[in-house]
Phi, psi and omega in degrees: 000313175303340183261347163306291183336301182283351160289325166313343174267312147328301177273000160277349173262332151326296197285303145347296166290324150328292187250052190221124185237150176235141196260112168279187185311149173047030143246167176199135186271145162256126223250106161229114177271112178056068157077340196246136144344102164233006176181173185225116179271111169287202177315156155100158178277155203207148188241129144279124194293134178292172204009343184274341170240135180235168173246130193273295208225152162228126163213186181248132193292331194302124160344085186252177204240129142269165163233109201246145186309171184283135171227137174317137164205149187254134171286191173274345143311355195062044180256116191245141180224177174244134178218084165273160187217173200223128191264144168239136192202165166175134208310152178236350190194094173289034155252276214288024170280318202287319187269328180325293199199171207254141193026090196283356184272325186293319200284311179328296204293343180310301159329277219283342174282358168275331183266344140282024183237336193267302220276344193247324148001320215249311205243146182280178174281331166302345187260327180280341186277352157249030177214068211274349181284320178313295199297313169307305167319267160005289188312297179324289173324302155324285189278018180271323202268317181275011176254018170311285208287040213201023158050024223224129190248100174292084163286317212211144167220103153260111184291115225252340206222140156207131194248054227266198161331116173332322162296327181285316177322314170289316189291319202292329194307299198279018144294290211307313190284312183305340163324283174339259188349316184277330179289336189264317183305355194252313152335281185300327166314294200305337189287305173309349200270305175294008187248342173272327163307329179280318172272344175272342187284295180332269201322335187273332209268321186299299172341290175333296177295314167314310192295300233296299197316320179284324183280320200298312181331304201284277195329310158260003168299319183305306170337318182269312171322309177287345168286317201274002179277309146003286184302312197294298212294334185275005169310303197280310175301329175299315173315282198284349177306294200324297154355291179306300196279352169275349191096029199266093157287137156355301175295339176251345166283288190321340161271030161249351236226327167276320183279340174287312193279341174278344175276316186293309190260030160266018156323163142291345183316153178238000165243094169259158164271125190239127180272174207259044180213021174264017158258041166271038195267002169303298217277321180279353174285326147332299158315286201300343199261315175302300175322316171293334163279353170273327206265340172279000000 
């Protein structure tokens, strides 16, 4: 009786130990008793009744990223392209991601290639390779509202590829180079266009620097023509002040008034002028004979 017993304890303690789950962060078990939904397990340790409770399901609360293959779609031109895009989701409700739908990433990706086949539908091709913030915002939306009941949360749709025909494709490449080209042929205009602008500028600032050199040149030769007449006239005054303060009388201007007439005519001139006042000439000869006797 006794080896019973402790086999009985033994195995109530297995059974125990058995079914005591500890769930960690951002996961969560879904419970299921006799066949039926009975709980949802969060974070933390947890005991399950033996044979009568199962774990249904395990999954992670964390945000995940699919990439789903390029899948065909027709503009509104009848233009077929390849286009994938990358979903970011993650669960909100582990009863219905587990009971809501059957392989819900297969249904997920089936959604979103129905719902980027409806929205590139709409748009031509020039509107779809540009307008991929359109498309995503759409996209998101669409597929946010219809993954409620599937217990499933859309954060994000990035249309991550767009591939169209191999013919649009060569024309768009040699759109693209004839762009360049014109953007660089625009590049080069504008350089030449600032080197000529730059060089005219010199040349006009040299115009400039010349005349400004030239006028100061002129300004100051007057300046000096105007010191030496300046000089010479305070020359000539200082001379006759000197004149004045010698004592300059009648009798020596007329001998300075005789050596003058007298440099002329040992001149080349073939005319003097005899001024009218020579018949003092008695009287200036007179004057030269005192003025000589003063000067021994």
């Amino acid at each position: 009786m006794i080896y019973i017993i402790i086999a009985l304890v033994v195995v109530v303690f297995l059974l125990i130990v058995l079914n005591i789950r500890i769930v960690p962060q951002s996961m969560s078990y879904v419970i299921e008793r006799l066949g039926g939904y009975n709980s949802t397990w969060n974070v933390g340790l947890h005991v399950k009744f033996p044979f009568i409770d199962r774990i249904a399901s395990k999954m992670s609360l964390k945000e995940k990223v699919f990439d789903f293959p390029p899948q065909p779609v027709i503009t509104k031109d009848n233009v077929t392209m390849m286009i994938d895009t990358v979903v970011y989701f993650q669960i909100t409700d582990p009863k219905l991601y587990t009971y809501g739908v059957e392989k819900p990433i297969n249904a997920l990706e089936n959604l979103s290639a129905t719902t980027l086949r409806n929205i590139i539908g709409e748009l031509e091709l020039d509107e779809s390779l540009t307008s991929r913030d359109v498309i995503n915002t759409k996209m998101r939306s669409i597929l946010d509202e219809a993954t409620d009941p599937w217990g499933i949360k859309v954060n994000r749709v990035e249309v991550k590829n767009i591939e169209p025909p191999q013919a649009i494709r060569e024309a768009m490449e040699k759109q693209m180079k004839a762009e360049r080209e014109r953007r660089e042929q625009i590049l080069i205009a504008e350089g030449h266009k600032q080197s000529a602008i730059l060089e005219a500028e010199g040349k006009k600032q040299a115009l400039i620097l010349e005349a400004e050199a030239e006028k100061e040149a002129a300004i100051q030769k007057a300046k000096g023509e105007a010191e030496a007449i300046k000089e010479v006239q305070q020359a000539k005054a200082e001379g006759l002040k000197m004149l004045k303060d010698a004592g300059m009388d009648e009798k020596v201007l007329k001998l300075r008034s005789l050596e003058a007439f007298e440099k002329v005519g040992d001149g080349q001139s073939t005319k003097i002028i005899i001024p009218s006042d020579l018949q003092n000439m008695a009287g200036l000869v007179t004057s030269i004979a005192e003025v000589a006797s003063k000067t021994k």
